[in-house]
C-alpha positions as CSV (number, residue, x, y, z in Angstrom):
1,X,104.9,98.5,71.4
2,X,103.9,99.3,74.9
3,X,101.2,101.9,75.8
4,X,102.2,104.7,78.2
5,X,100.0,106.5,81.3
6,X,99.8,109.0,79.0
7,X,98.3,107.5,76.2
8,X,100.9,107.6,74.0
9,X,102.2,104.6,72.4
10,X,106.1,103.5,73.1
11,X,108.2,102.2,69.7
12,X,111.2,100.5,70.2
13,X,113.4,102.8,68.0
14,X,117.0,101.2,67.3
15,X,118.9,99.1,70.4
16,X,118.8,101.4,73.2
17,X,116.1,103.9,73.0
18,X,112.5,104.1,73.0
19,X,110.5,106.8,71.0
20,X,106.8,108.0,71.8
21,X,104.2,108.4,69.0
22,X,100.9,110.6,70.0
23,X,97.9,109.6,68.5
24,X,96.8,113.2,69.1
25,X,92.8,113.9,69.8
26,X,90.7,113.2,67.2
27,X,89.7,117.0,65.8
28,X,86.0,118.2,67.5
29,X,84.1,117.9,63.7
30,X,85.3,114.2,63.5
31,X,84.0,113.1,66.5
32,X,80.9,114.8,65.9
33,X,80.3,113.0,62.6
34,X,81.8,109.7,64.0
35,X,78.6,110.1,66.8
36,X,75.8,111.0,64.4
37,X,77.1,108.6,61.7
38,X,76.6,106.1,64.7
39,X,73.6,107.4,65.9
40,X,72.1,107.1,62.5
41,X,72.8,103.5,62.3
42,X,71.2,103.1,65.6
43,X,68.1,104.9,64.5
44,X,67.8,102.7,61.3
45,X,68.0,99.4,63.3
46,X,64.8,100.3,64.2
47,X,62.0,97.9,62.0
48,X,58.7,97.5,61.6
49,X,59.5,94.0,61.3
50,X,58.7,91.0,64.2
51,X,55.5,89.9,65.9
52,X,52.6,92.1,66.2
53,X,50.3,90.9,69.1
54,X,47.3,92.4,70.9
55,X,48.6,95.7,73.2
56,X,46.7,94.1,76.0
57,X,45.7,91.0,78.2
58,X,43.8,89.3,75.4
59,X,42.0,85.5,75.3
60,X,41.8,85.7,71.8
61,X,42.8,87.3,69.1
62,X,45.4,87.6,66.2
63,X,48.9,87.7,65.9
64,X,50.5,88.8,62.8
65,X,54.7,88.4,62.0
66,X,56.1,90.6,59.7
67,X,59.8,89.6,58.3
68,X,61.8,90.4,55.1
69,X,58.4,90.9,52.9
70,X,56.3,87.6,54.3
71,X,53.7,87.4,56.9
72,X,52.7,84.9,59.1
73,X,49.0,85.8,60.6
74,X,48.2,83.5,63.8
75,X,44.9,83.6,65.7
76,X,44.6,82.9,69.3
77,X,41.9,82.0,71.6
78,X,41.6,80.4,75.5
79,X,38.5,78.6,74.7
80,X,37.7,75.0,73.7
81,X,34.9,73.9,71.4
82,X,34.0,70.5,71.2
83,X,32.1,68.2,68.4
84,X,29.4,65.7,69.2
85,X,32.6,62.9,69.3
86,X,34.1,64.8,72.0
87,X,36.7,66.2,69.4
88,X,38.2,69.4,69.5
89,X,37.4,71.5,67.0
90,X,40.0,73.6,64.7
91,X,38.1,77.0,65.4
92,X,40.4,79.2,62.8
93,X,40.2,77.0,59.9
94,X,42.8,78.3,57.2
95,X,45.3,79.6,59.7
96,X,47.9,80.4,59.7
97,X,47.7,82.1,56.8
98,X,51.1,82.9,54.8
99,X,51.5,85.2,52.1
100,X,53.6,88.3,51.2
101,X,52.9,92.2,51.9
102,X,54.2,95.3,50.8
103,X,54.2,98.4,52.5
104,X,53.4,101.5,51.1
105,X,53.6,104.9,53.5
106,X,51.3,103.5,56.0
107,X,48.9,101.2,54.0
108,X,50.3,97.2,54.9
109,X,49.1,95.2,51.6
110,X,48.8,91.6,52.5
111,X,48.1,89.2,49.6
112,X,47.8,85.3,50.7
113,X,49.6,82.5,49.1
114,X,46.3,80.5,48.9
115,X,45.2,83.4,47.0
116,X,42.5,84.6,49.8
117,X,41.1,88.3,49.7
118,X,42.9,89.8,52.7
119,X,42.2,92.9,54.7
120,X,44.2,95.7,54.3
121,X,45.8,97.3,57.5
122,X,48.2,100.2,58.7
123,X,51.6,100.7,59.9
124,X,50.9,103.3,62.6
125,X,53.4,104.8,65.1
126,X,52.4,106.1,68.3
127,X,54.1,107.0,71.3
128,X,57.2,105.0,70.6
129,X,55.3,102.1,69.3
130,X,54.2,100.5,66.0
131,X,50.9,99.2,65.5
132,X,49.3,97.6,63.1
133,X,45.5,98.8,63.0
134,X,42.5,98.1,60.7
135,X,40.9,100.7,58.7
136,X,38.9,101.4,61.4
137,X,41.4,101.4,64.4
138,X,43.2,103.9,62.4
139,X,40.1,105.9,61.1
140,X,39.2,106.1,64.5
141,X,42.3,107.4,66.0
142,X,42.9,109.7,63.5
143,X,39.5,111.5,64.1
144,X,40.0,111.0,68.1
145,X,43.6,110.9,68.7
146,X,43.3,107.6,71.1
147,X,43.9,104.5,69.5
148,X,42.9,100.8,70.3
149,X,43.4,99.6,74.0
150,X,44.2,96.1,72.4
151,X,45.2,97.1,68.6
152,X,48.5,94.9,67.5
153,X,51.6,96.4,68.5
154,X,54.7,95.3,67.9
155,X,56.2,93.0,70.5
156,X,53.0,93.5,71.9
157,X,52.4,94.1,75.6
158,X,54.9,95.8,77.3
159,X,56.1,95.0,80.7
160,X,54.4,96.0,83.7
């Protein structure tokens, strides 16, 4: 088969002659529903899930991984603390801490695999972001409207 400037394809009917074939356009309402069936899988590639890390220049802090019902939570810091040896000391004993969480509407449960109380946080979107906020964060912007310069957003801090 051979396609034509025309965008018709070109059959080899019998020895001597050729016979075109038109596709024809696809009718207006199935190209509409072949876009917004695509759309809509677009729109639900879009996950709370990955790394969750401070929304600003931050020395220290936390960062939290979120992926197929598992957390990882990491904290981070620039400074050094020594012992009386001259050995560096682990300053976040216990972490990283694994567990599982669940999400339910906006409330992120977190419960630890060593079995460790753990704080409860929120899934919040906000101007095209998720964060993940502590009772307070969220508390706060929901009676303000402005959130935390450095809550954890995921991917956290965009680009300049």
């Amino acid at each position: 088969m051979a396609r034509t400037s025309t965008n018709h394809l070109r059959c080899r009917v019998g020895a001597s002659r050729d016979k075109q074939i038109s596709p024809g356009p696809l009718p207006m309402n199935a190209r509409c529903t072949a876009i917004t069936l695509i759309v809509c899988l677009l729109a639900g590639c879009v996950s709370h899930e990955g790394t969750y890390s401070p929304a600003c220049i931050a020395y220290a802090g936390s960062k939290i991984n979120l992926s197929d019902g598992l957390f990882v939570w990491e904290k981070f810091t620039d400074s050094v603390v020594m012992d009386n040896d001259g050995k560096i000391v682990n300053q976040f004993p216990g972490y990283p801490m694994r567990g599982a969480y669940r999400i339910d509407e906006q409330m992120v449960y977190m419960d630890s695999a060593s079995g460790e109380s753990m704080e409860n946080m929120y899934l919040h979107r906000h101007d095209d972001h998720y964060y993940l906020l502590t009772a307070e964060q969220f508390e706060t912007g929901e009676k303000t409207g402005e959130y935390a310069e450095c809550a954890l957003m995921l991917g956290g801090r965009p680009d300049d």
